[in-house]
CHARMM-style PDB file with segment names, atoms N, HN, CA, C and O in Angstrom:
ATOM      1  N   UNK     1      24.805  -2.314  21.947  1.00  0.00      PROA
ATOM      2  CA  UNK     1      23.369  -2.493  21.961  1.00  0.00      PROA
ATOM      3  C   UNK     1      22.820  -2.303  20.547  1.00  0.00      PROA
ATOM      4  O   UNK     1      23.143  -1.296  19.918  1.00  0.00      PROA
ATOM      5  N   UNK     2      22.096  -3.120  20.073  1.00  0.00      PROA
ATOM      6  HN  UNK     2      21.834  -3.939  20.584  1.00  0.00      PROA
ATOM      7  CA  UNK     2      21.705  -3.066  18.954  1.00  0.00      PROA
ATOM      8  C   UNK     2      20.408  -2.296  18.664  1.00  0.00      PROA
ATOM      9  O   UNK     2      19.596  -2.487  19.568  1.00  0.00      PROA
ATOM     10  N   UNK     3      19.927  -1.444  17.642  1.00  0.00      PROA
ATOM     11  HN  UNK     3      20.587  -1.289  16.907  1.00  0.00      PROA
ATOM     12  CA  UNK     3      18.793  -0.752  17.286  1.00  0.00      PROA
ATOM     13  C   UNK     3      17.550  -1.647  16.670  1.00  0.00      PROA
ATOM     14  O   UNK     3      17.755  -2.273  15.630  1.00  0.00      PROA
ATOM     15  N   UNK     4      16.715  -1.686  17.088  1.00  0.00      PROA
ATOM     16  HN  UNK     4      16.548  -1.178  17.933  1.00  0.00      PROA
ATOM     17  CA  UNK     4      15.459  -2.100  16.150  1.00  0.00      PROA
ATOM     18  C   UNK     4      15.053  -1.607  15.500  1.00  0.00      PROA
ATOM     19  O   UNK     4      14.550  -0.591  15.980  1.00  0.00      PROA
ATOM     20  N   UNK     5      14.833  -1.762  13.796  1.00  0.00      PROA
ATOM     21  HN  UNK     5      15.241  -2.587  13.406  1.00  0.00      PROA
ATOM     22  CA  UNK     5      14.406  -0.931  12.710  1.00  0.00      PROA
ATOM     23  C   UNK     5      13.017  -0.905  12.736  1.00  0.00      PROA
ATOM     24  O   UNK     5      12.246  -1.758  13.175  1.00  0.00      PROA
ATOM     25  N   UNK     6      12.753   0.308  12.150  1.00  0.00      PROA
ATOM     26  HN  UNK     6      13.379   1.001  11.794  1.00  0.00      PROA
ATOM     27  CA  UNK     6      11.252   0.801  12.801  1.00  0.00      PROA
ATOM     28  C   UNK     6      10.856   0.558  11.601  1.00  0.00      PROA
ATOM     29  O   UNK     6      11.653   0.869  10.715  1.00  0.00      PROA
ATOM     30  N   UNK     7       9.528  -0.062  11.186  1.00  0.00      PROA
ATOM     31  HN  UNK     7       8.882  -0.314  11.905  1.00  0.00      PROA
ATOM     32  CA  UNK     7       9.025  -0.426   9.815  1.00  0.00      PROA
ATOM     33  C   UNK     7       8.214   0.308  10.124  1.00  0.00      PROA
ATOM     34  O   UNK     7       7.715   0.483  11.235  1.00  0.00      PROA
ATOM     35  N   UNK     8       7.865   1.156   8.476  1.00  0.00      PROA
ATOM     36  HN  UNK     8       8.270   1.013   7.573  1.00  0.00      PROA
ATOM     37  CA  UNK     8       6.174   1.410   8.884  1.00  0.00      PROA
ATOM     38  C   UNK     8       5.676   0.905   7.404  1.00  0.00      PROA
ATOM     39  O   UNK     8       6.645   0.686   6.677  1.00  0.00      PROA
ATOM     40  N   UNK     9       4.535   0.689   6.835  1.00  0.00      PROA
ATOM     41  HN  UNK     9       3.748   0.867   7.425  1.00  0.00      PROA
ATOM     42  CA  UNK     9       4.070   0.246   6.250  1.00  0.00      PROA
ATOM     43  C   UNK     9       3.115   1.427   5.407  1.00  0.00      PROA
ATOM     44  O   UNK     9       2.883   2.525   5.913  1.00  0.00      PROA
ATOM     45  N   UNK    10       2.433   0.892   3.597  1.00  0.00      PROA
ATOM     46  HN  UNK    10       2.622   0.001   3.186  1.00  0.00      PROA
ATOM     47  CA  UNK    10       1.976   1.782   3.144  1.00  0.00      PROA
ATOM     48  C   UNK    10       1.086   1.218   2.224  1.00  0.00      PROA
ATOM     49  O   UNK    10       1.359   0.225   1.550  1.00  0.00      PROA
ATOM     50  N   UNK    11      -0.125   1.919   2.174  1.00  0.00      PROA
ATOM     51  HN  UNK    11      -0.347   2.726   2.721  1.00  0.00      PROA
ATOM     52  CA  UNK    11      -1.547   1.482   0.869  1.00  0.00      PROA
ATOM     53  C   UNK    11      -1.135   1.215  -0.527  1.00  0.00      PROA
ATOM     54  O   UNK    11      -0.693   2.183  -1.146  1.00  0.00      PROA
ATOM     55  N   UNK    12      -1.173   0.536  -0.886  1.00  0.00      PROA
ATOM     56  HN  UNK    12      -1.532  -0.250  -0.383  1.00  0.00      PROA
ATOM     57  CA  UNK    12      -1.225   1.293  -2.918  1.00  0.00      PROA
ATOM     58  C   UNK    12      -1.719   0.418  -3.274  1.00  0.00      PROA
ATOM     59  O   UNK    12      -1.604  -0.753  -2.914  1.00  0.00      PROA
ATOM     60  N   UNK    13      -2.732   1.169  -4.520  1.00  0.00      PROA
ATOM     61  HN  UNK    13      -2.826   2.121  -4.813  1.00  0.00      PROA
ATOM     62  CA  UNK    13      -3.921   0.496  -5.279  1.00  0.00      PROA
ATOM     63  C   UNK    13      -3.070  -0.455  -6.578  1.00  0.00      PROA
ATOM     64  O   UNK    13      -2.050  -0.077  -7.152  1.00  0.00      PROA
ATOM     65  N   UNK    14      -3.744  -1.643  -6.807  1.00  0.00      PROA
ATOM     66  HN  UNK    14      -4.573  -1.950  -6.340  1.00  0.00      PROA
ATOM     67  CA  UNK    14      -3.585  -2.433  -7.628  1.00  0.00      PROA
ATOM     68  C   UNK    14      -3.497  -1.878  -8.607  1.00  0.00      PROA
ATOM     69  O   UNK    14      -3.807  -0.711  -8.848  1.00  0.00      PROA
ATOM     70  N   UNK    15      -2.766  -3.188  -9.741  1.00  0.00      PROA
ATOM     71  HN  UNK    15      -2.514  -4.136  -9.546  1.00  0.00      PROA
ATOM     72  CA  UNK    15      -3.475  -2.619 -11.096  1.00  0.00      PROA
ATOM     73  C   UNK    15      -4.047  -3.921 -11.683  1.00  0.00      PROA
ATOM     74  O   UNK    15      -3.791  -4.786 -10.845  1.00  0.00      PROA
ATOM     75  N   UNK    16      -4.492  -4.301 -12.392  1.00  0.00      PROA
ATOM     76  HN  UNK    16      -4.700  -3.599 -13.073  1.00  0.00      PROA
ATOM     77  CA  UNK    16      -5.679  -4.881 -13.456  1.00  0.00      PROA
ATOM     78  C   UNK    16      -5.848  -4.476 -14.824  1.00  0.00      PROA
ATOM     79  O   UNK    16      -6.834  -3.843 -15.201  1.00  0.00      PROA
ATOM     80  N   UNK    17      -4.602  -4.943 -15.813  1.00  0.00      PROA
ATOM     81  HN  UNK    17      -3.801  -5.457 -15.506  1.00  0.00      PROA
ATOM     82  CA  UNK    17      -4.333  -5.153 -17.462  1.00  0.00      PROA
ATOM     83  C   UNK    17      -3.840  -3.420 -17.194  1.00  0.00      PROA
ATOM     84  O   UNK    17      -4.454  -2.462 -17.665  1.00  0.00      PROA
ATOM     85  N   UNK    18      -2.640  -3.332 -16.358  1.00  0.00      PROA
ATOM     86  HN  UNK    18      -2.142  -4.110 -15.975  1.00  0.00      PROA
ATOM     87  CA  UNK    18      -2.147  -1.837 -16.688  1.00  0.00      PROA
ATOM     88  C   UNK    18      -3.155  -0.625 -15.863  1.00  0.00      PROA
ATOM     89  O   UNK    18      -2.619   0.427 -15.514  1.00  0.00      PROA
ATOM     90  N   UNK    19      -4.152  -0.787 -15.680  1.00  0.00      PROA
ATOM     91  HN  UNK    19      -4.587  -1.642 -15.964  1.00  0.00      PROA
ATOM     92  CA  UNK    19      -5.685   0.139 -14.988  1.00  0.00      PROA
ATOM     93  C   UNK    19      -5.409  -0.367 -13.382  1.00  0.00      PROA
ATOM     94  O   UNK    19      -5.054  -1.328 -12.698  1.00  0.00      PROA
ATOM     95  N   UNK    20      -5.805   0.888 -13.340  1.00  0.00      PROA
ATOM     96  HN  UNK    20      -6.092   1.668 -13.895  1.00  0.00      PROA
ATOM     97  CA  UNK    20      -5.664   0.873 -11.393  1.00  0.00      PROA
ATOM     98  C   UNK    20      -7.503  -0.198 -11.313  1.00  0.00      PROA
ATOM     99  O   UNK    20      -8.479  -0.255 -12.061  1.00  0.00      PROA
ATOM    100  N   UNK    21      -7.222  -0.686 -10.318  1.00  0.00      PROA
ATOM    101  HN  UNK    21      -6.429  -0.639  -9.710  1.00  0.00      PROA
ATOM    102  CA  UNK    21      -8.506  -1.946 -10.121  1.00  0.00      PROA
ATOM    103  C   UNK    21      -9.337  -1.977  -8.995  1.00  0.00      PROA
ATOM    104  O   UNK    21     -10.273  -2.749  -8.786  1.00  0.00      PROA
ATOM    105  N   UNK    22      -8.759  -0.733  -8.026  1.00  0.00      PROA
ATOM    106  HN  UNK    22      -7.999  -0.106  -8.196  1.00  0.00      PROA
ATOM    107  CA  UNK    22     -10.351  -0.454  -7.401  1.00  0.00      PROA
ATOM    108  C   UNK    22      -9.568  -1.455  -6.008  1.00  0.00      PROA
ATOM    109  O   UNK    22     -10.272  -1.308  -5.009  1.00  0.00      PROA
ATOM    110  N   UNK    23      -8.812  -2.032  -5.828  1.00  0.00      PROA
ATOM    111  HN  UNK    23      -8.240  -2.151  -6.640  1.00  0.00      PROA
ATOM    112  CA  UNK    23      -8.328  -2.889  -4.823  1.00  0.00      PROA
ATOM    113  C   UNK    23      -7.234  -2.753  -4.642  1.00  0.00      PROA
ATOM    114  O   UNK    23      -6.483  -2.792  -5.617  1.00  0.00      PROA
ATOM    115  N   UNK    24      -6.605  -2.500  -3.088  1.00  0.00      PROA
ATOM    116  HN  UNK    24      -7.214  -2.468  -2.296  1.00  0.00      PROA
ATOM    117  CA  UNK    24      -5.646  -1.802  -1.913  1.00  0.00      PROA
ATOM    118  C   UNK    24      -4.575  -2.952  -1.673  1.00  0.00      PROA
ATOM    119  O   UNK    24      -4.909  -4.131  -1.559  1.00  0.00      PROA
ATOM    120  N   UNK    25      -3.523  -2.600  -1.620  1.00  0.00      PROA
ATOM    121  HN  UNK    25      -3.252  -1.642  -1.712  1.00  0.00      PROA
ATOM    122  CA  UNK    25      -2.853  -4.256  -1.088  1.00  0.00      PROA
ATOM    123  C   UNK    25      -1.521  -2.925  -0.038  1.00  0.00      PROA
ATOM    124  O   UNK    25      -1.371  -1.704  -0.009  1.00  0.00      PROA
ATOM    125  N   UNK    26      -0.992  -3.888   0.502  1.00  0.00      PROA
ATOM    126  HN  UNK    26      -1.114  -4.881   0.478  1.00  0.00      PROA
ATOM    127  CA  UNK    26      -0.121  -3.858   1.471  1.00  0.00      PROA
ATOM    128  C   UNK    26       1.205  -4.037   1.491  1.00  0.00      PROA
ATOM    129  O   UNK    26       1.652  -5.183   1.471  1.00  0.00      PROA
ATOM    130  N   UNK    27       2.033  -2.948   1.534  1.00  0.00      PROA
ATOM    131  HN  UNK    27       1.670  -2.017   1.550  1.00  0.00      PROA
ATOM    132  CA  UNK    27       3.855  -3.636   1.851  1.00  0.00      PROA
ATOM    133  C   UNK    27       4.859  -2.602   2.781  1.00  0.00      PROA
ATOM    134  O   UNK    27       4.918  -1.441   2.377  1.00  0.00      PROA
ATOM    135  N   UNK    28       5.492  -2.884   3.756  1.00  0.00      PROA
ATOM    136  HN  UNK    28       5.444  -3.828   4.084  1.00  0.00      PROA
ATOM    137  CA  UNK    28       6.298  -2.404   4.459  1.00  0.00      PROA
ATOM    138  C   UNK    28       7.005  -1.627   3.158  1.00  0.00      PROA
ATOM    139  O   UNK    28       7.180  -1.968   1.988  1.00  0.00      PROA
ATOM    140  N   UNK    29       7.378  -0.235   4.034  1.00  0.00      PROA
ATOM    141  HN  UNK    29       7.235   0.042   4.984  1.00  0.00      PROA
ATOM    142  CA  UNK    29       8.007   0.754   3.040  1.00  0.00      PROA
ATOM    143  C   UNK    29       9.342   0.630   2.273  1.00  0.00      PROA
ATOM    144  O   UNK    29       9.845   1.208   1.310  1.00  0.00      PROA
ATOM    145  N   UNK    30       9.720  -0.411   3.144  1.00  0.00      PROA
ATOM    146  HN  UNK    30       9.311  -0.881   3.927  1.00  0.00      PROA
ATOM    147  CA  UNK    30      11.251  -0.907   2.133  1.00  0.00      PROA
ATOM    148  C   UNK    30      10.699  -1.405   1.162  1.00  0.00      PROA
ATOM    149  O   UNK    30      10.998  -0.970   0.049  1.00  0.00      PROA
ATOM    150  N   UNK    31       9.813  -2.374   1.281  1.00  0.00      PROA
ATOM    151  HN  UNK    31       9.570  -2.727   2.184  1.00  0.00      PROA
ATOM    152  CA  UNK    31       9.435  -3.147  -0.107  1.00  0.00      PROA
ATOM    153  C   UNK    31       8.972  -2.165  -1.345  1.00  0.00      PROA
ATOM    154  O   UNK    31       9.212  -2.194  -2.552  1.00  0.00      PROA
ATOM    155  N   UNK    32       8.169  -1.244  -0.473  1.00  0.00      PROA
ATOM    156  HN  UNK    32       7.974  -1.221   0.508  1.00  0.00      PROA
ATOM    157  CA  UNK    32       7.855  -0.006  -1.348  1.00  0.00      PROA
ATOM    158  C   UNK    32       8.839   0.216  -1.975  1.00  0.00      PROA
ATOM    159  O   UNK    32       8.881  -0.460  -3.003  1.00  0.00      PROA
ATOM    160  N   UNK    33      10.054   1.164  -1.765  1.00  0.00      PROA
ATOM    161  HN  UNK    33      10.020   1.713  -0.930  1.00  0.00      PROA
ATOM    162  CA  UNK    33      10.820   1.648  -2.225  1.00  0.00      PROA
ATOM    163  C   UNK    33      11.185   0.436  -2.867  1.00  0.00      PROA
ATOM    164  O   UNK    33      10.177  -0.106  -2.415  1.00  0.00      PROA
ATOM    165  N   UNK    34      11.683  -0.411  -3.470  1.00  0.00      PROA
ATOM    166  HN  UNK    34      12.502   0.030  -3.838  1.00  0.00      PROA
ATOM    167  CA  UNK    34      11.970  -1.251  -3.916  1.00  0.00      PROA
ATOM    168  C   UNK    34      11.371  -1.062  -5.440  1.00  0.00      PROA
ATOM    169  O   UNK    34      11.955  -0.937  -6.516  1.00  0.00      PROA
ATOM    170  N   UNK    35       9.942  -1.092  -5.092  1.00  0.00      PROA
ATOM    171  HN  UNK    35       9.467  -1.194  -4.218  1.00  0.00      PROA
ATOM    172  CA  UNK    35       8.876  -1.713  -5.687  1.00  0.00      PROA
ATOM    173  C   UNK    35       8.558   0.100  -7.119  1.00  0.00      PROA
ATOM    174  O   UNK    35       8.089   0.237  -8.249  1.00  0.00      PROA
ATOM    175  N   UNK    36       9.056   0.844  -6.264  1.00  0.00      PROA
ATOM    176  HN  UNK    36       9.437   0.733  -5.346  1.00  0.00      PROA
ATOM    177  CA  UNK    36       8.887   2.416  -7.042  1.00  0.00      PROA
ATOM    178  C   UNK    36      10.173   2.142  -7.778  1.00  0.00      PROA
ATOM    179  O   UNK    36      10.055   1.897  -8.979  1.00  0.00      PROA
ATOM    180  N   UNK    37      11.139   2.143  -7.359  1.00  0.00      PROA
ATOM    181  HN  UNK    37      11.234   2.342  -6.384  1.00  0.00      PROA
ATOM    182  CA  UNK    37      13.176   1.873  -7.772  1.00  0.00      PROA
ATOM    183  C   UNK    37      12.564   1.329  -8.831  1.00  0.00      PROA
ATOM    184  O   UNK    37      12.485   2.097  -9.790  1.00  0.00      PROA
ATOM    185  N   UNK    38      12.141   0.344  -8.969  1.00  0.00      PROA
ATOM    186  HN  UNK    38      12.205  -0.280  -8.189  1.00  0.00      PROA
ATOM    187  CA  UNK    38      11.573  -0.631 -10.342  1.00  0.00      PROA
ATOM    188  C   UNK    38      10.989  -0.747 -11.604  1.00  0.00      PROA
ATOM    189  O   UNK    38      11.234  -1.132 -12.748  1.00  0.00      PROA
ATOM    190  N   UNK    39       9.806  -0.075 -10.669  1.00  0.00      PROA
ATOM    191  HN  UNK    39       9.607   0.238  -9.740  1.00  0.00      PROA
ATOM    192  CA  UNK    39       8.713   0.547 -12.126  1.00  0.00      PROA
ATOM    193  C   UNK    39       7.897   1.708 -11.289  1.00  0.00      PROA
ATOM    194  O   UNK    39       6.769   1.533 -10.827  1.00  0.00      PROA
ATOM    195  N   UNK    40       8.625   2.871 -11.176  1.00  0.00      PROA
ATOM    196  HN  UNK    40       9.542   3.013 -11.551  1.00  0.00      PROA
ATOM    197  CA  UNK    40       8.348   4.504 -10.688  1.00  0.00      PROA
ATOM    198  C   UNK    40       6.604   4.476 -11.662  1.00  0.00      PROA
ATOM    199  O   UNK    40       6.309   4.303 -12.845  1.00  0.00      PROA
ATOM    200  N   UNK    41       5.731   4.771 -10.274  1.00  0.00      PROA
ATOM    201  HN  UNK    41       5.971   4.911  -9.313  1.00  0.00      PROA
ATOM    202  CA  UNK    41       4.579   5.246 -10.283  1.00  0.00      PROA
ATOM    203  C   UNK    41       3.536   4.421 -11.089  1.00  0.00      PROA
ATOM    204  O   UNK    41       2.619   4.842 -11.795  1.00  0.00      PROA
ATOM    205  N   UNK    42       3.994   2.811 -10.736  1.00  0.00      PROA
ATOM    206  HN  UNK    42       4.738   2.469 -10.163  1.00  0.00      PROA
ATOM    207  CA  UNK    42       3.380   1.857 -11.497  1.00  0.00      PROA
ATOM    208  C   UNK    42       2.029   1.637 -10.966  1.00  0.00      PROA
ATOM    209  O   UNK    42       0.994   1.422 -11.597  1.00  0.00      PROA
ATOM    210  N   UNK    43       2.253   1.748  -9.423  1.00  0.00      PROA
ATOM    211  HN  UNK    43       3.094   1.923  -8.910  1.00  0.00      PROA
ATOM    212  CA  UNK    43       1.099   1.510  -8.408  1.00  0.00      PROA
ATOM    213  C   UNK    43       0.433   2.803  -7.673  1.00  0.00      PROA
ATOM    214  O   UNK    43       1.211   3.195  -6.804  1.00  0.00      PROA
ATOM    215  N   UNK    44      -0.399   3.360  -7.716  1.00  0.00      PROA
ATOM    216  HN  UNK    44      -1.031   3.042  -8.422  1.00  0.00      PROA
ATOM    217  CA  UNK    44      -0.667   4.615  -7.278  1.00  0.00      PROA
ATOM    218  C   UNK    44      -0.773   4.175  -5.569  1.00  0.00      PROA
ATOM    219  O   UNK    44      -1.357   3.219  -5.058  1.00  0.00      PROA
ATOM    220  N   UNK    45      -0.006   5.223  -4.964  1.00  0.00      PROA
ATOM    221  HN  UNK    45       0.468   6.000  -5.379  1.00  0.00      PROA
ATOM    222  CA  UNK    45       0.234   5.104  -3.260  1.00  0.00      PROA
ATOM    223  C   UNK    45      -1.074   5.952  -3.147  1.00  0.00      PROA
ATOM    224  O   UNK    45      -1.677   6.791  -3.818  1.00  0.00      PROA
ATOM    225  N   UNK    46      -1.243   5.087  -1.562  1.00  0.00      PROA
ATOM    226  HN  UNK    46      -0.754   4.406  -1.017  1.00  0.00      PROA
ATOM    227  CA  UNK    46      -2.752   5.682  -1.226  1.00  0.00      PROA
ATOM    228  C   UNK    46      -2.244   6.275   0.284  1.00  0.00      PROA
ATOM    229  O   UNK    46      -2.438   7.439   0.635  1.00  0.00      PROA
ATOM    230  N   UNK    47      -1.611   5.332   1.041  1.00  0.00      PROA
ATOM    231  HN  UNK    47      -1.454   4.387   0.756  1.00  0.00      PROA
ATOM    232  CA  UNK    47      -1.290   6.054   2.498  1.00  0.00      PROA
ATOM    233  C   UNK    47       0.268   5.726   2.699  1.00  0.00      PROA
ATOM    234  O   UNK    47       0.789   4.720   2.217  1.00  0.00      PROA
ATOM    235  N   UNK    48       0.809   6.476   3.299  1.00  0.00      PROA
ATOM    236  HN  UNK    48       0.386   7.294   3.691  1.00  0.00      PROA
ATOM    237  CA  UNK    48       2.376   5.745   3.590  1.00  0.00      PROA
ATOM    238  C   UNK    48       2.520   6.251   5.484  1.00  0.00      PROA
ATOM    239  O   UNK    48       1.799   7.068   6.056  1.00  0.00      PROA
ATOM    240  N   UNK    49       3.410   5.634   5.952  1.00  0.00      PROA
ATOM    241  HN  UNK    49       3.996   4.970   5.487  1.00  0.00      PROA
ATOM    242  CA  UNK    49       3.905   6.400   7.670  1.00  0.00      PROA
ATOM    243  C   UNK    49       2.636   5.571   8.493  1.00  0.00      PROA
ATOM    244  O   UNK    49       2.163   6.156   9.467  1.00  0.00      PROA
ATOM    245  N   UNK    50       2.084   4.240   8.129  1.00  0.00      PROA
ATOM    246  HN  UNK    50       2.469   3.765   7.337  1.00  0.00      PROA
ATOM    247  CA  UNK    50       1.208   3.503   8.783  1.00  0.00      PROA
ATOM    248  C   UNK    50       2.204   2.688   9.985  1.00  0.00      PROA
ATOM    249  O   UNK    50       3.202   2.155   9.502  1.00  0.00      PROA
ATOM    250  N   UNK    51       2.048   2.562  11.316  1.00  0.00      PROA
ATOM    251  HN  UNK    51       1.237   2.995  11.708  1.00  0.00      PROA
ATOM    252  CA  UNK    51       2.768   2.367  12.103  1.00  0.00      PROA
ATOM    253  C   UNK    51       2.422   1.023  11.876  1.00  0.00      PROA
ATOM    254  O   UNK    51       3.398   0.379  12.262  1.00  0.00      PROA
ATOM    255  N   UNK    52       1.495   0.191  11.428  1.00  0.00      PROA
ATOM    256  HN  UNK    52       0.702   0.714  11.115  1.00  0.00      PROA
ATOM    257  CA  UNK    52       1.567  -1.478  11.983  1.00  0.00      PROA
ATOM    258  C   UNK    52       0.884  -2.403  10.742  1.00  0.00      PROA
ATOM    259  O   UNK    52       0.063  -1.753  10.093  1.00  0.00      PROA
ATOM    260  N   UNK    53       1.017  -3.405  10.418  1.00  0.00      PROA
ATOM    261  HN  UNK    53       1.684  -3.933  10.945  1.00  0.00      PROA
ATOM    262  CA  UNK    53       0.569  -3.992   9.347  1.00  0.00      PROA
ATOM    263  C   UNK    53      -1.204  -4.082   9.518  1.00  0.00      PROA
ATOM    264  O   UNK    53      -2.107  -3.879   8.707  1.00  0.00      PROA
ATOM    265  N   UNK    54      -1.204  -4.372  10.564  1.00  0.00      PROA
ATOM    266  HN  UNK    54      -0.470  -4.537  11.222  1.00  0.00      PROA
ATOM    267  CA  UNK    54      -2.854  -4.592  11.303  1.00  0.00      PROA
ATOM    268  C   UNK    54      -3.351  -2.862  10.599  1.00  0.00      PROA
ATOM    269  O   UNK    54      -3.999  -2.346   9.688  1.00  0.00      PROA
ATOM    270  N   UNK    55      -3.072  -2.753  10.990  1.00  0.00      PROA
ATOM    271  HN  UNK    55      -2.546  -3.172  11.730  1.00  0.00      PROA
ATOM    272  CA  UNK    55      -3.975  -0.734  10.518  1.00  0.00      PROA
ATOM    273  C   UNK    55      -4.055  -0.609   9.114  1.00  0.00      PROA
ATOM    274  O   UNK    55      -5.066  -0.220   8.530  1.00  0.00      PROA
ATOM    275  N   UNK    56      -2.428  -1.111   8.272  1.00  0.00      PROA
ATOM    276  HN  UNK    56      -1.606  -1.427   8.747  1.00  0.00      PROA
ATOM    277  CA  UNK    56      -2.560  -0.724   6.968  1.00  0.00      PROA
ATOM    278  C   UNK    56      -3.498  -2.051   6.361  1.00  0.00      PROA
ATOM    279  O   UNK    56      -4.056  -1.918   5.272  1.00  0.00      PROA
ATOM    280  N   UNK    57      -3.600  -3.049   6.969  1.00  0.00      PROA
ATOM    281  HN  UNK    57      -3.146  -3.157   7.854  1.00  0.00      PROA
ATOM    282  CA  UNK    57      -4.630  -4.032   5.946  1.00  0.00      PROA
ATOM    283  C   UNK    57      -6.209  -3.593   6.297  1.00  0.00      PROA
ATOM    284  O   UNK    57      -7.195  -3.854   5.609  1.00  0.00      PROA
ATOM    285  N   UNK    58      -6.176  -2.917   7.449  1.00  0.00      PROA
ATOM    286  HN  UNK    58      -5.374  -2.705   8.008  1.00  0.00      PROA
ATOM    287  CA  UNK    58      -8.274  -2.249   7.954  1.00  0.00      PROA
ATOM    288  C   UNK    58      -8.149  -1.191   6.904  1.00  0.00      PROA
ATOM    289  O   UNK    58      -9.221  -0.871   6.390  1.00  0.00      PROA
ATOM    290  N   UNK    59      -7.094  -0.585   6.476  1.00  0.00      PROA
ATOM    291  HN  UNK    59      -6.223  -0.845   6.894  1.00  0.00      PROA
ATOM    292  CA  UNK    59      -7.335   0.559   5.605  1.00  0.00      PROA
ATOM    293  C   UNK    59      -7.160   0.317   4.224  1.00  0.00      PROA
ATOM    294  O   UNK    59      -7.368   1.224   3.417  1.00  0.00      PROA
ATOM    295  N   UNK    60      -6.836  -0.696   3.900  1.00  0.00      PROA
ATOM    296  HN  UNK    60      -6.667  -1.432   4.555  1.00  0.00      PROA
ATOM    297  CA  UNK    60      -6.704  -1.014   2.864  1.00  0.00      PROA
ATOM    298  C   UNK    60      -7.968  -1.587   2.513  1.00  0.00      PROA
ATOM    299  O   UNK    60      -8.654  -0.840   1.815  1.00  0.00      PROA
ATOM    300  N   UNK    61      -8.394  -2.520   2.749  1.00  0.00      PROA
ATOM    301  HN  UNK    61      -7.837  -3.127   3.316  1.00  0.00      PROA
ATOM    302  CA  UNK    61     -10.005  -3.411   3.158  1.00  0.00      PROA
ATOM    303  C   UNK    61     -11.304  -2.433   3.182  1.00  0.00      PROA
ATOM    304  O   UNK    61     -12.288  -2.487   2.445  1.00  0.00      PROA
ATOM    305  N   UNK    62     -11.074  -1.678   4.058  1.00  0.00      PROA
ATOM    306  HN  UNK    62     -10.274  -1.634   4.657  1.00  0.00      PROA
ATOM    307  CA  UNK    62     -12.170  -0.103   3.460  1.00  0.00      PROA
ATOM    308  C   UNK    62     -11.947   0.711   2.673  1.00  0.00      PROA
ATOM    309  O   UNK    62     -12.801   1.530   2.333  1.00  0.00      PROA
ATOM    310  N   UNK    63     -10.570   0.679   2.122  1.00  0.00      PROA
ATOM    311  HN  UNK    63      -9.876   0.014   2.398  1.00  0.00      PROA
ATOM    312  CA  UNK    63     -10.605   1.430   0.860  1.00  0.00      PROA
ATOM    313  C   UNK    63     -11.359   0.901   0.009  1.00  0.00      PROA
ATOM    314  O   UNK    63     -12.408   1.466  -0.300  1.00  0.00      PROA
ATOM    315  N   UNK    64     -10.939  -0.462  -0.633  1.00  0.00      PROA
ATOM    316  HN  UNK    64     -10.087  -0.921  -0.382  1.00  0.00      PROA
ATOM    317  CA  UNK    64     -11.676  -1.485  -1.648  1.00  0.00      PROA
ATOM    318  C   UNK    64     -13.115  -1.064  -1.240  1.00  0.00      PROA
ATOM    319  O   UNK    64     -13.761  -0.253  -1.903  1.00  0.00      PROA
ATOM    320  N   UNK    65     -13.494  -1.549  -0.321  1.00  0.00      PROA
ATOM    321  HN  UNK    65     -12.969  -2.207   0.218  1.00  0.00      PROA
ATOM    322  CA  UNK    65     -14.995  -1.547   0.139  1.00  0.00      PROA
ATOM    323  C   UNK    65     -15.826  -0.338  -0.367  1.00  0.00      PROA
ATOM    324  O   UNK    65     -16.758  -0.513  -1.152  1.00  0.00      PROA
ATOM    325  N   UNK    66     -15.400   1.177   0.196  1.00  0.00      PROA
ATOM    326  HN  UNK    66     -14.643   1.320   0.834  1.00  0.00      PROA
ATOM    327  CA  UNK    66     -15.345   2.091  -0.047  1.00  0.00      PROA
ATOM    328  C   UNK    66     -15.551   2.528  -2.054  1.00  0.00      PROA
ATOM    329  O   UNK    66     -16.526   3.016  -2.624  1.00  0.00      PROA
ATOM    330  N   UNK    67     -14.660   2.242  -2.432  1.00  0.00      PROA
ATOM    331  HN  UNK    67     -13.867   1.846  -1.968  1.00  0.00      PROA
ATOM    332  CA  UNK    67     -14.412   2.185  -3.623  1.00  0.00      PROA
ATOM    333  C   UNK    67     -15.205   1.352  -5.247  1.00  0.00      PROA
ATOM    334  O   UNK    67     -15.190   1.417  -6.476  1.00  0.00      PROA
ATOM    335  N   UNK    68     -15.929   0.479  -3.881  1.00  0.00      PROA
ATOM    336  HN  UNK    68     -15.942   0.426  -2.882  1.00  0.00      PROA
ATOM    337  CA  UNK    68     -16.176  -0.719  -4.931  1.00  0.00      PROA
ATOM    338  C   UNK    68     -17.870  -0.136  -4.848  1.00  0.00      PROA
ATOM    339  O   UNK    68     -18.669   0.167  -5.734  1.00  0.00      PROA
ATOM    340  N   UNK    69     -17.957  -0.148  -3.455  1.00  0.00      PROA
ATOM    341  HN  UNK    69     -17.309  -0.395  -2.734  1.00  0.00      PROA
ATOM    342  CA  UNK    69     -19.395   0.509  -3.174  1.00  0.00      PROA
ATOM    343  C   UNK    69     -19.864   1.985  -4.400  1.00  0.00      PROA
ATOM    344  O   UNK    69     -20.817   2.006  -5.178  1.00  0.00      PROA
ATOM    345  N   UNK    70     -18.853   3.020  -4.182  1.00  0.00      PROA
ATOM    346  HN  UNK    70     -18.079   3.003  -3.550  1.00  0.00      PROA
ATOM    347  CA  UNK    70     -19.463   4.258  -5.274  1.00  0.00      PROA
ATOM    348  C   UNK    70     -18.975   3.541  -6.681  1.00  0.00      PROA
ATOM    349  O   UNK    70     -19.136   4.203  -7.706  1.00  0.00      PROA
ATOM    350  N   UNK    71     -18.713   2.953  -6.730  1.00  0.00      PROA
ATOM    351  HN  UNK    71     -18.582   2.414  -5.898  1.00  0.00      PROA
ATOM    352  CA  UNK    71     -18.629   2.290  -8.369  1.00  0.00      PROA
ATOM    353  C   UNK    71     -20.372   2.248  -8.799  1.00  0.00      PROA
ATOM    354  OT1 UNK    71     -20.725   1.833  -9.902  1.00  0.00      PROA
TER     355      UNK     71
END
C-alpha cells in the first residue's frame, strides 16, 4: 500500500532590487527547502505548516493588503 505525501505549504515575502517588497507569494515546503538550500534567508518566511494551498494564498493576499495599507 502506498503512502500519500502530506504537503503543507508556506508564506514568504518577496523581494524587489534585493529589499523585501511588501508582497507574499506561495510554495509547498519542498520547494521551500529547495529555495533556502540555495540562497539561505534570501526570502523572509512569514508562515510555514499551512495545510492547503487555498489558505496559504488568503494569507498571503491579506498579508500584502495588510501591509500595503499601513505603508
Amino acid at each position: 500500500m502506498m503512502r500519500s505525501r502530506v504537503i503543507t505549504w508556506v508564506v514568504y515575502e518577496g523581494l524587489e532590487r534585493g529589499k523585501p517588497s511588501g508582497t507574499y507569494a506561495v510554495c509547498d515546503q519542498t520547494e521551500w527547502d529547495q529555495m533556502e538550500k540555495l540562497r539561505p534567508g534570501e526570502h523572509p518566511l512569514f508562515q510555514t505548516g499551512i495545510g492547503n494551498e487555498g489558505e496559504a494564498e488568503r494569507i498571503a493576499r491579506a498579508t500584502t493588503l495588510i501591509k500595503r495599507a499601513a505603508s
